[in-house]
LUMLO-654921 format. One record per residue: x, y, z of N, C-alpha, C, CB in turn; residue in one letter. Coordinates in steps of 0.05 Angstrom, whole numbers, padded with zeros to 5 digits, always signed. Glycine has a CB too. Layout:
<zanus>
XYZXYZXYZXYZA/...
</zanus>
This chain:
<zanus>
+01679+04525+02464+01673+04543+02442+01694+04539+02421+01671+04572+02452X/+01691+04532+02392+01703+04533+02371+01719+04561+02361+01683+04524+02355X/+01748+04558+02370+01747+04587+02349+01749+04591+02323+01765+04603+02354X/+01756+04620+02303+01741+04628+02286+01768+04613+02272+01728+04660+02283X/+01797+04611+02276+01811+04603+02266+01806+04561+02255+01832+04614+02284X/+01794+04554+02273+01784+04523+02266+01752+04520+02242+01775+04508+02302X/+01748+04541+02250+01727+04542+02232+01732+04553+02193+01705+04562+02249X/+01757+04569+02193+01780+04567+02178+01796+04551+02160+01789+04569+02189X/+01803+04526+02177+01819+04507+02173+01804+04494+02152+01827+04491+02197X/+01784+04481+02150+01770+04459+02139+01770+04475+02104+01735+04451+02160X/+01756+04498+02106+01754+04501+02079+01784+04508+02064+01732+04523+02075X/+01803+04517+02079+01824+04520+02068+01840+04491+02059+01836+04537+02086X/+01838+04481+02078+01840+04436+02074+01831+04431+02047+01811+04411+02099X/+01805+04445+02037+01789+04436+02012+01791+04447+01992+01766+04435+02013X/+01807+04473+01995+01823+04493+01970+01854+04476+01960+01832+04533+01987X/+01857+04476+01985+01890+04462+01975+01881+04434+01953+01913+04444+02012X/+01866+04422+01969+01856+04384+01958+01855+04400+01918+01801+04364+01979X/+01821+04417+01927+01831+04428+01893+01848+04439+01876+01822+04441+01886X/+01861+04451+01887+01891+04468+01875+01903+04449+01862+01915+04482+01899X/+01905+04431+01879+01927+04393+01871+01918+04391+01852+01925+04357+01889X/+01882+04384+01848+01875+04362+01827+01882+04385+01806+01840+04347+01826X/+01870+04403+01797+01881+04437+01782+01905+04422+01772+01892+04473+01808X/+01918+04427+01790+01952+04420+01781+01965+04395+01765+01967+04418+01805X/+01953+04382+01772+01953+04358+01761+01944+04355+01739+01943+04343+01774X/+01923+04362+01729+01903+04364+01708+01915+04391+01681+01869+04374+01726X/+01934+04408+01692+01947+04430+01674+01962+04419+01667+01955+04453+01682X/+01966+04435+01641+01990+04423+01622+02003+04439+01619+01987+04413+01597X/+02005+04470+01627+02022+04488+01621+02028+04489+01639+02019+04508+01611X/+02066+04496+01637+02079+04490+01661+02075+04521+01675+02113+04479+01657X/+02080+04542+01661+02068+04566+01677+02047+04572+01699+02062+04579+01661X/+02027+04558+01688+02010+04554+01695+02004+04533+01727+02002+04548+01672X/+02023+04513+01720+02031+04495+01734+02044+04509+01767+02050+04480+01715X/+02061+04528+01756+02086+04540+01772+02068+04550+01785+02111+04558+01760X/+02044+04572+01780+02027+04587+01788+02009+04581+01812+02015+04590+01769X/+01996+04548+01804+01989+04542+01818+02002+04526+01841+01975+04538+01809X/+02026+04513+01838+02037+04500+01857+02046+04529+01886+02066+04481+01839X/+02052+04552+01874+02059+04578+01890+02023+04580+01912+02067+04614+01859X/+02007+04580+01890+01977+04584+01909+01977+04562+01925+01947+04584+01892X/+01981+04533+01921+01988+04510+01933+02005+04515+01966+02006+04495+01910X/+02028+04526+01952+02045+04534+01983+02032+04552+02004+02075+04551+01977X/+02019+04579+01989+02013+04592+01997+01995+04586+02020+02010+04602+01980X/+01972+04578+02008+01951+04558+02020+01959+04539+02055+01947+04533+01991X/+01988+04526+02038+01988+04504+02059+02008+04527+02082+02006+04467+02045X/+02015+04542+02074+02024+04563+02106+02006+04577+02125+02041+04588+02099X/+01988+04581+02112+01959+04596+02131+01946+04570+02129+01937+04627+02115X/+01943+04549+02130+01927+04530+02139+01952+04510+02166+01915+04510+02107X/+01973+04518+02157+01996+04516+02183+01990+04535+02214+02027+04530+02169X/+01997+04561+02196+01986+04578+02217+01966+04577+02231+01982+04596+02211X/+01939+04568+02215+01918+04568+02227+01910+04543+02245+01900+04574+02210X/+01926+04523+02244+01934+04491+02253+01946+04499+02284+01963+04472+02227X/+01971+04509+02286+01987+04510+02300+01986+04542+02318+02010+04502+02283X/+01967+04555+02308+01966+04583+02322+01991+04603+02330+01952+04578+02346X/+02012+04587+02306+02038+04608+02311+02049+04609+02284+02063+04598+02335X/+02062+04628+02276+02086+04628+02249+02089+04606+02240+02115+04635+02254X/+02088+04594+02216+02101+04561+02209+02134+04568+02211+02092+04548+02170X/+02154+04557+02211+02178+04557+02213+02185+04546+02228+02187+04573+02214X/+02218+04570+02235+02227+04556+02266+02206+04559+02293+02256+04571+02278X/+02211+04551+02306+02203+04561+02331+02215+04594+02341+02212+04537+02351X/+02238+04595+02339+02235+04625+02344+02239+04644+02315+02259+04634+02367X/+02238+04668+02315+02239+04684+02288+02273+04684+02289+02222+04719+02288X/+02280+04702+02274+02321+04696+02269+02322+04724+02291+02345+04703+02221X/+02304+04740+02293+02305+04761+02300+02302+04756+02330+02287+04778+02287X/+02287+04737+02340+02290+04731+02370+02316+04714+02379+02265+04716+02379X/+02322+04704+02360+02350+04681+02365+02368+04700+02379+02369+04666+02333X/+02378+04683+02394+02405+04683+02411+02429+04695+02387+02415+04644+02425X/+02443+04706+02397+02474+04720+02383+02490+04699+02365+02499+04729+02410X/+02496+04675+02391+02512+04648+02380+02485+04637+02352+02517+04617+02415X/+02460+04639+02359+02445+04630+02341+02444+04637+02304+02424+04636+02354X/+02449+04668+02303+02450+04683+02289+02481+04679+02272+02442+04707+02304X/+02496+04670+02286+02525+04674+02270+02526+04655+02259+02551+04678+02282X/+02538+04665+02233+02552+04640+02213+02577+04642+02217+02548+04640+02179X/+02585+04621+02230+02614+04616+02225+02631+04610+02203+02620+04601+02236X/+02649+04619+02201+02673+04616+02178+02706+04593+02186+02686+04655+02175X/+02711+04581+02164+02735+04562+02181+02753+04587+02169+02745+04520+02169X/+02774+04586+02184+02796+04605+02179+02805+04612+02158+02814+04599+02189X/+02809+04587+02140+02820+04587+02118+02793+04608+02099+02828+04553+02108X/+02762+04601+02102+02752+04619+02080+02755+04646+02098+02719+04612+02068X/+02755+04655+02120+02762+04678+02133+02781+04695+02115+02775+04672+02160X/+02807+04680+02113+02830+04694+02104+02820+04702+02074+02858+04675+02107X/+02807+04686+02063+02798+04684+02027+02785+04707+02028+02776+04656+02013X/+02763+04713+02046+02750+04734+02044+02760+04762+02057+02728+04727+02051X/+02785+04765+02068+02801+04780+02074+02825+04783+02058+02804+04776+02096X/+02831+04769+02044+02850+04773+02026+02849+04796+02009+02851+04754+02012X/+02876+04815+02006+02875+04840+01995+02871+04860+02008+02862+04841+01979X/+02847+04855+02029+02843+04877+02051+02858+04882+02073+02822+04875+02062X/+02869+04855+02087+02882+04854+02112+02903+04838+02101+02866+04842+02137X/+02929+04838+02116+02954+04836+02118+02956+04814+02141+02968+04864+02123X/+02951+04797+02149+02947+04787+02175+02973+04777+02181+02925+04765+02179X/+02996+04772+02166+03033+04773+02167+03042+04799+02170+03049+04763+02138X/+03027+04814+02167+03044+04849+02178+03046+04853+02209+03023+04881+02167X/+03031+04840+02225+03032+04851+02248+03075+04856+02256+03009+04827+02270X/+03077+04873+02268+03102+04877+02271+03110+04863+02302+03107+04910+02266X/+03138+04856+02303+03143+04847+02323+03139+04867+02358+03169+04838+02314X/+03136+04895+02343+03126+04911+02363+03099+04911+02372+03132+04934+02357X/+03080+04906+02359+03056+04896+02362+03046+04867+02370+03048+04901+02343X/+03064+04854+02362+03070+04818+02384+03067+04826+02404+03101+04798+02388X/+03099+04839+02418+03099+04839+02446+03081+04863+02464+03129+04841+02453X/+03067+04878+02448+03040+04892+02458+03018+04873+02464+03029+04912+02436X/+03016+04860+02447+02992+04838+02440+02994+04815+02470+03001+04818+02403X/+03024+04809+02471+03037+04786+02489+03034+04796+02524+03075+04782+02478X/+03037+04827+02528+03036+04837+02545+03014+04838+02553+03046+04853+02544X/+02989+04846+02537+02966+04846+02542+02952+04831+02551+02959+04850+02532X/+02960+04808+02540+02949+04789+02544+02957+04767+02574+02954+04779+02518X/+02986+04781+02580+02993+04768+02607+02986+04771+02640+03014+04771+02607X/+02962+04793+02636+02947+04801+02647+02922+04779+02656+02943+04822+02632X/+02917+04770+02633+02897+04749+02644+02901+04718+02655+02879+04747+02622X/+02883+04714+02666+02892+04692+02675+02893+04664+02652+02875+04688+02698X/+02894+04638+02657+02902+04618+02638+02872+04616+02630+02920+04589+02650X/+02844+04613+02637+02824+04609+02626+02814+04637+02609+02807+04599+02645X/+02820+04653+02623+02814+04683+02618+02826+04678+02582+02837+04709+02644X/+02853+04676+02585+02853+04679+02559+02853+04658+02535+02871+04690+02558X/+02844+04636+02546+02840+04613+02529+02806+04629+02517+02840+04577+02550X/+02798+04637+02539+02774+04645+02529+02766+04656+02504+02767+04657+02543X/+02777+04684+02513+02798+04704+02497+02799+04699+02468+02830+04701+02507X/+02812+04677+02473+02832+04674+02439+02817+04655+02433+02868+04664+02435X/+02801+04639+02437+02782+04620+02417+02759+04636+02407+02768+04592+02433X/+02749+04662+02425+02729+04673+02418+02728+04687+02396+02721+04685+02433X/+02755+04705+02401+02761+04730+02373+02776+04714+02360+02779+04764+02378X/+02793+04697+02374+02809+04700+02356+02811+04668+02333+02835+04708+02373X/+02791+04651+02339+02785+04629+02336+02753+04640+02322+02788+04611+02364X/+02742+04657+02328+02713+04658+02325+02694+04640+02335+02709+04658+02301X/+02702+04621+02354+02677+04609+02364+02664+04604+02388+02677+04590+02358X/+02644+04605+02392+02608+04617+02404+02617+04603+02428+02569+04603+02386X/+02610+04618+02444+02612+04616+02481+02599+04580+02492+02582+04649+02499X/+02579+04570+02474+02572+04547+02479+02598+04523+02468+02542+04545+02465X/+02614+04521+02442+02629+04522+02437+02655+04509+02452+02625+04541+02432X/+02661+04538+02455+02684+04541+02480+02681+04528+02509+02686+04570+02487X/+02658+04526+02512+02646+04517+02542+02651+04481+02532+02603+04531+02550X/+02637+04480+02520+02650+04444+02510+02676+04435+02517+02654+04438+02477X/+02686+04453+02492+02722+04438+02494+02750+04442+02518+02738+04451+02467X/+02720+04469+02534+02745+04475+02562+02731+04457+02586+02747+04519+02576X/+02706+04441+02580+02690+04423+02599+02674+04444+02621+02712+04400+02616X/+02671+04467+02611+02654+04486+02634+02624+04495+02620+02675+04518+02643X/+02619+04506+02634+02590+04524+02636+02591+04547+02619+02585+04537+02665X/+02571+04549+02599+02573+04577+02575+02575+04597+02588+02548+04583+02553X/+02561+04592+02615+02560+04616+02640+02579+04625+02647+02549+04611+02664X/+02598+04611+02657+02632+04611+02662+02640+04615+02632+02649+04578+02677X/+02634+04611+02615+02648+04625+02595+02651+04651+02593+02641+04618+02576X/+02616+04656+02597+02611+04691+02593+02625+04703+02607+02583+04703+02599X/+02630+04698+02632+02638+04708+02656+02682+04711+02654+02620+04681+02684X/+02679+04696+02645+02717+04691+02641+02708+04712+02617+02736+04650+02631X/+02701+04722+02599+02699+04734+02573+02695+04757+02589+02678+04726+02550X/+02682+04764+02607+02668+04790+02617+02699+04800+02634+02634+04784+02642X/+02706+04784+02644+02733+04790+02675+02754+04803+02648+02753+04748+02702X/+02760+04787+02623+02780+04789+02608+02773+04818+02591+02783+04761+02592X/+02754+04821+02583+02748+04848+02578+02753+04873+02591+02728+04848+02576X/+02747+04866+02610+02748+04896+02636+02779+04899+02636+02733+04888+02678X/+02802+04870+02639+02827+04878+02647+02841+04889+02624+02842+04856+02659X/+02835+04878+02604+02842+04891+02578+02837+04916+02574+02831+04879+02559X/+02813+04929+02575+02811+04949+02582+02825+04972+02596+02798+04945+02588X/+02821+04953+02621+02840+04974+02640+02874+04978+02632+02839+04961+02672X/+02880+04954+02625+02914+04950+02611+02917+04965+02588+02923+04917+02600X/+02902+04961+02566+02898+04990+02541+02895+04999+02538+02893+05000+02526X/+02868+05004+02555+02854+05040+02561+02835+05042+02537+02882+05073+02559X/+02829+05018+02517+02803+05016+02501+02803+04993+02496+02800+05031+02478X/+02779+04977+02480+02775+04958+02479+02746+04960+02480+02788+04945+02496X/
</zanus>
């Protein structure tokens, strides 16, 4: 049985074909612009109706993964766009050895983890590369390092 979406397709195939010649044949570029927009328009519901899903990515941005969703920043525009707001040379040497203490708590992956994630900004797949492990073992060293931190600061 044919569905109603294939039965669809063909005349929309034969709107676009005309839209072109249209376009081609106009001399006003407004006009032009106008129709090249009905043109697109056209060729996304004849996508849709082709492929029986969204034209795009394969997933929406809204279903993507976390790591998928982030734009990363290299440090240097980090600081550019923190500049004026944050002080990132103020931390005080009393806040080092808070920071240093805290951190001696975890173990050597624990906090490699740690500090490429926040403090590096980069994505658990990432990190799993350049330490040669599993994003899984990443999550998991990220998860152990959270809780002890926690428990060592009493927030987090």
């Amino acid at each position: 049985m044919k569905s109603a979406a294939a039965d669809l397709l063909p005349p929309y195939k034969q709107v676009i074909r005309q839209l072109e010649q249209a376009r081609q044949a106009e001399e006003d570029k407004k006009r032009r612009r106008i129709l090249s927009e009905m043109i697109g328009s056209c060729e996304f519901v004849a996508e849709w109706l082709g492929t029986g899903r969204q034209p795009g990515p394969r997933r929406g941005i809204e279903r993507r993964s976390r790591q998928q969703r982030e734009v990363l920043l290299e440090p240097e525009k980090i600081n550019w766009f923190a500049r004026g707001r944050v002080n990132y040379n103020s931390v005080t040497p009393e806040q080092q050895a808070r920071i240093k203490a805290a951190l001696s708590h975890l173990s050597d992956r624990e906090r490699d983890c740690y500090i490429m994630h926040h403090g590096e900004g980069l994505p658990y797949s990432q990190i799993a590369e350049l330490l040669g492990v599993r994003k899984g073992s990443v999550s998991t060293f990220m998860n152990r390092a959270r809780k002890k931190l926690k428990q060592v600061t009493g927030r987090l």
